[in-house]
C-alpha positions as semicolon CSV with decimal commas, in nm:
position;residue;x (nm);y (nm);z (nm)
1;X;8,661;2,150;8,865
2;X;9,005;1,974;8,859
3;X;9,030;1,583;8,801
4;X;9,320;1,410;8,938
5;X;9,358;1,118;8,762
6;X;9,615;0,807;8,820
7;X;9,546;0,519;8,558
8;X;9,725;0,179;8,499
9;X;9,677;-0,121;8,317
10;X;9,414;-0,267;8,485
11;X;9,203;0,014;8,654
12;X;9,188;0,393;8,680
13;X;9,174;0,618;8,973
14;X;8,940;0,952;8,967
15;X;8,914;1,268;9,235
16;X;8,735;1,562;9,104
17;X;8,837;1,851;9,319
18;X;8,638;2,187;9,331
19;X;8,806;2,545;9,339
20;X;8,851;2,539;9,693
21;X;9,018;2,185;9,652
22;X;8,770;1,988;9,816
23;X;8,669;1,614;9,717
24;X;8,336;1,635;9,499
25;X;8,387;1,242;9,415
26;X;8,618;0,966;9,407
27;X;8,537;0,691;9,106
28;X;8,677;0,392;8,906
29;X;8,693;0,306;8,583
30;X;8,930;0,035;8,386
31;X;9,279;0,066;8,275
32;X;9,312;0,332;7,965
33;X;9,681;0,263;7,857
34;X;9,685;0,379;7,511
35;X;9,950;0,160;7,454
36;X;9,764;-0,131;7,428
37;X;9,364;0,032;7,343
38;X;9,237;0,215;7,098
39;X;9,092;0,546;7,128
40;X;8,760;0,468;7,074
41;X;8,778;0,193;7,379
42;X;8,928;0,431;7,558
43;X;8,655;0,700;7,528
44;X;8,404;0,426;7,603
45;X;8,554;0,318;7,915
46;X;8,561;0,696;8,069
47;X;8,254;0,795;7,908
48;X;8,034;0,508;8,067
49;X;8,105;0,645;8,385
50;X;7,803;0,796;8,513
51;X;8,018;1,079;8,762
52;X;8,233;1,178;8,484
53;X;7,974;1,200;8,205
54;X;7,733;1,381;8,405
55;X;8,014;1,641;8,466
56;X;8,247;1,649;8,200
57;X;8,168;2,015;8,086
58;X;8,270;2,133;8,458
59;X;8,609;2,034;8,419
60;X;8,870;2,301;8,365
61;X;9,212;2,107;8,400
62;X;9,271;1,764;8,419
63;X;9,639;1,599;8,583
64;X;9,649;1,268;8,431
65;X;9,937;1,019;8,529
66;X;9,911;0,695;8,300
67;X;10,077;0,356;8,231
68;X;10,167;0,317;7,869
69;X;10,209;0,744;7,829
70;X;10,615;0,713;7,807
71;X;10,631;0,838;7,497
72;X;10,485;1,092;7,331
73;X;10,270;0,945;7,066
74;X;10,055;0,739;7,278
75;X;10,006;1,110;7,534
76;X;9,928;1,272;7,212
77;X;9,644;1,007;7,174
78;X;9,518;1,014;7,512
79;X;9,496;1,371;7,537
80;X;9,323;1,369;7,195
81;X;9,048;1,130;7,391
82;X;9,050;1,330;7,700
83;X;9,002;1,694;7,522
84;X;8,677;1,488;7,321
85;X;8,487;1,438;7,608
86;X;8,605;1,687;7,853
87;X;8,657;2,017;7,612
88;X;8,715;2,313;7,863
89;X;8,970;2,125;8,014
90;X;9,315;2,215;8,023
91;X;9,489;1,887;7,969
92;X;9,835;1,744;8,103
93;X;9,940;1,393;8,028
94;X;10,195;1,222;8,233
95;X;10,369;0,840;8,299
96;X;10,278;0,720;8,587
97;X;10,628;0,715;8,743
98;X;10,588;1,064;8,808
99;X;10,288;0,971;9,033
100;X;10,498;0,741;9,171
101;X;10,723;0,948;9,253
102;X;10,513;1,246;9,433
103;X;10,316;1,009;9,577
104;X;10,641;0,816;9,720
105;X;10,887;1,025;9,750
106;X;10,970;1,340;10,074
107;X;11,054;1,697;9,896
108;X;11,359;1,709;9,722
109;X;11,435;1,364;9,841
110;X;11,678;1,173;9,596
111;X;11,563;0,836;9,564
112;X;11,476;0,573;9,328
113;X;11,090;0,502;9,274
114;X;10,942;0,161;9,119
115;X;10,649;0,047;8,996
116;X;10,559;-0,303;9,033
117;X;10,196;-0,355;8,953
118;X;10,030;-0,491;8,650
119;X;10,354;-0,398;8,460
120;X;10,691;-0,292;8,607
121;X;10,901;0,050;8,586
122;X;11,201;0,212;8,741
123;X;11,323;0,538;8,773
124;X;11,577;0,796;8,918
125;X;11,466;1,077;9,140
126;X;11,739;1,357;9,221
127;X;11,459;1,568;9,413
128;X;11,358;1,772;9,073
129;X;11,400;1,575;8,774
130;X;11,320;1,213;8,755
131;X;11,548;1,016;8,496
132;X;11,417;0,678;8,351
133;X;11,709;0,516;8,161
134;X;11,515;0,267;7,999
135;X;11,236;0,264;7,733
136;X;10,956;0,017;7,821
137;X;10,911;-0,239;7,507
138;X;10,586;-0,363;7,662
139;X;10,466;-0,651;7,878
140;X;10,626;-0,899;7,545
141;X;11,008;-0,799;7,618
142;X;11,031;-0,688;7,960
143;X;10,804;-0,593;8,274
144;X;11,029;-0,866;8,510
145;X;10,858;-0,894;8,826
146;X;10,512;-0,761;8,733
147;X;10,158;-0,919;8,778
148;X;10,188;-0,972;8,433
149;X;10,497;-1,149;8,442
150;X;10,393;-1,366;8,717
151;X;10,103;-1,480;8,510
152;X;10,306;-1,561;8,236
153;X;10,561;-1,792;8,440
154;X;10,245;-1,959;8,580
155;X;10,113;-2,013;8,282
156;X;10,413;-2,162;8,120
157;X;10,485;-2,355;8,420
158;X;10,147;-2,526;8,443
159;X;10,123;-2,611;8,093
160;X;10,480;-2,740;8,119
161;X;10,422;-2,927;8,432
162;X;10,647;-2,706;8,688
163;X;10,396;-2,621;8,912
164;X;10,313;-2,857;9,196
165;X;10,034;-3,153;9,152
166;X;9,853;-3,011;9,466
167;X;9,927;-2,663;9,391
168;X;9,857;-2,741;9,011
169;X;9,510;-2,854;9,109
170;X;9,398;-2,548;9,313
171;X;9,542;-2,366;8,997
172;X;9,320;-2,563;8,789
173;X;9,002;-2,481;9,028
174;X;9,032;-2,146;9,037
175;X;9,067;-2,003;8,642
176;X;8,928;-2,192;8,345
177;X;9,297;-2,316;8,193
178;X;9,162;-2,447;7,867
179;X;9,436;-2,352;7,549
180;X;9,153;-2,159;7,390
181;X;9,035;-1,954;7,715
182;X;9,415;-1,874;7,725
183;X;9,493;-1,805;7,346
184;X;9,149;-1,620;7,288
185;X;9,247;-1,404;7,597
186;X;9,608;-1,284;7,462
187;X;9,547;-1,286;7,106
188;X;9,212;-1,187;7,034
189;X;9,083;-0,961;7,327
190;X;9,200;-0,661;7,435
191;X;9,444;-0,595;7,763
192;X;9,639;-0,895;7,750
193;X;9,877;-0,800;7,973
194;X;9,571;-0,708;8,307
195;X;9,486;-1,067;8,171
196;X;9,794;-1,187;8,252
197;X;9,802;-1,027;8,586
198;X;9,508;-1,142;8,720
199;X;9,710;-1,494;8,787
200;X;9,920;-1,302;8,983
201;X;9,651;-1,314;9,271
202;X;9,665;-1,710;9,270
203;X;10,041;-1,658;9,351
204;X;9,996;-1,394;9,634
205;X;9,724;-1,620;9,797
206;X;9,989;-1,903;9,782
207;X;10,277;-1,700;9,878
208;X;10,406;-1,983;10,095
209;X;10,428;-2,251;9,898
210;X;10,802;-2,333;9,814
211;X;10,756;-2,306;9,377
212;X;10,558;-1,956;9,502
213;X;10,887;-1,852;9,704
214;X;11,125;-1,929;9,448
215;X;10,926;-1,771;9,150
216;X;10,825;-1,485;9,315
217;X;11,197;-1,384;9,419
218;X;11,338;-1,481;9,086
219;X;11,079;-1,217;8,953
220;X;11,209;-0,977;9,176
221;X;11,576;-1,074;9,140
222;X;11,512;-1,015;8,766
223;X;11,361;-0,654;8,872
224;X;11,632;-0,538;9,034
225;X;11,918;-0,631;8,870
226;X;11,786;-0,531;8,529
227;X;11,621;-0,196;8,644
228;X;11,730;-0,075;9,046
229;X;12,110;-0,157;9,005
230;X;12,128;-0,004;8,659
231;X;12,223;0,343;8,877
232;X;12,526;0,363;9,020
233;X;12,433;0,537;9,323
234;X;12,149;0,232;9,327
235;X;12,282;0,094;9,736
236;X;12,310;0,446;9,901
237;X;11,965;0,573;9,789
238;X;11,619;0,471;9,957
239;X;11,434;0,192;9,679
240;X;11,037;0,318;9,700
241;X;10,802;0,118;9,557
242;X;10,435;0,189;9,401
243;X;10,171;-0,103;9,336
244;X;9,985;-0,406;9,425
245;X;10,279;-0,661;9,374
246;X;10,504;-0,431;9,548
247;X;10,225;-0,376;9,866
248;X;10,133;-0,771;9,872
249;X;10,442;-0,932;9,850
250;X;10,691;-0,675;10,032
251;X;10,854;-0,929;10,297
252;X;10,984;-1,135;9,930
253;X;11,062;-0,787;9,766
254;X;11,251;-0,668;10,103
255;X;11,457;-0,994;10,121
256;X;11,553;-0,981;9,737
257;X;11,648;-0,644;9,813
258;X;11,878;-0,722;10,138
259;X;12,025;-0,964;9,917
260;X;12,145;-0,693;9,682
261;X;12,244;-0,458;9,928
262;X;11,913;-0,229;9,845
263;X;11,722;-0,077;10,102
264;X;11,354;-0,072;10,081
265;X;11,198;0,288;10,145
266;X;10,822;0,337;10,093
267;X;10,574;0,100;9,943
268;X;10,216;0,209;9,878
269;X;9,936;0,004;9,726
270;X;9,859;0,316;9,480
271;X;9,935;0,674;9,478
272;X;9,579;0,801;9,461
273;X;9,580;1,017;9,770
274;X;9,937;1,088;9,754
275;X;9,890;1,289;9,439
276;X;9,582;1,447;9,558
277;X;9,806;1,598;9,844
278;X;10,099;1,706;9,583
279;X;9,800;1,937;9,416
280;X;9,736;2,071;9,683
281;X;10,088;2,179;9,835
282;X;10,135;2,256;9,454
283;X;9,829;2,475;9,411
């Protein structure tokens, strides 16, 4: 059995294909970035999944494409926590801009691929290598245009009184605001940054709004300038994009773009089923 696996901060996305590369199962479980969990959290969170326990002596190779696996230390970790509990396996470890780009991109396309989900990522694709040009520091230093980044202007802006009074008071409805919800949250719990992102949807819902417009395309602006135009080639390639922020707010991220001189290419919620068919034309 082969497991397909596409994870980011916030959730993770399972198929477990047989030898003849049918589906056997599609399941969920939460974000394992080893970035910002431990291994033993991240063994809990696979391990409690019923599907995956019940069959984790089946699997013989596992494709996993991850948020927070740039580097090698934090691939060595998760593949440490992946051989554990699945030990017949054959075991490659990934960042998840390469499943952005086979789930994004045509063959041998030359593009350049972003994420824009719970945290944000940019990349080259010359149709056979894919060339990142900058390191990720984390959700603290960079990640312009995320969920997580959204969150944190929102949060800054409430408690600083930027946000609208009527907007301010949905705000105020909708997630419990206190200091020590907030502090407890990002300092003491895990995930901080898929806490941070879940304000995000407060900002899609209220897309409209004219604070919404502004903040939402200064995120973007932010996004581009400091990751897209950073190639040279950046206005005569296709810009294909990977994620919920991306998929929700595309008419903003399109406009930014125009304004740049960037053409928007693809934009998929998540590249689930696009890897699933790279496998295959791969197998």
């Amino acid at each position: 059995m082969k497991l397909i696996i596409d994870s980011g901060s916030t959730k993770t996305d399972w198929i477990a294909l047989d030898a003849q590369n049918d589906v056997l199962f599609e399941t969920q479980t939460q974000g394992l970035n080893p970035q910002v969990l431990s291994d033993a959290i991240l063994e809990e969170r696979i391990i409690n999944n019923y599907d995956l326990y019940r069959k984790r002596k089946s699997v013989n190779y596992i494709h996993f494409y991850g948020a927070g696996c740039g580097t090698k230390p934090p691939r060595v970790l998760l593949k440490k926590v992946l051989k554990s509990i699945f030990p017949s396996a054959r075991i490659e470890v990934k960042e998840d801009t390469y499943a952005a780009v086979y789930a994004a991109t045509e063959p041998g396309e030359k593009s350049i691929v972003c994420i824009l989900g719970t945290g944000s990522n940019c990349s080259y694709f010359d149709g056979q290598e894919v060339e990142q040009r900058v390191d990720s520091l984390g959700y603290i230093l960079m990640d312009d245009g995320s969920g997580n980044y959204f969150g944190r202007q929102l949060l800054r802006d409430y408690y600083f009184n930027k946000i609208p009074e009527k907007m301010a008071a949905v705000f105020e409805e909708s997630f419990d605001l206190s200091s020590e919800s907030i502090k407890t949250n990002l300092y003491k719990k895990s995930n901080p940054n898929t806490y941070l992102a879940t304000f995000a949807r407060f900002l899609i819902e209220n897309k409209e709004n004219e604070y919404s417009q502004a903040l939402i395309k200064k995120g973007f602006d932010l996004f581009a300038r400091h990751q897209i135009l950073q190639f040279d080639n950046a206005k005569s390639l296709p810009i294909h994009f990977i994620g919920s922020i991306a998929f929700y707010l595309k008419d903003e991220l399109t406009e930014v773009l125009n304004d740049l001189g960037l053409t928007i290419g693809n934009v998929h919620k998540k590249p689930i089923d696009g890897l699933v068919e790279y496998h295959l034309k791969m197998s």
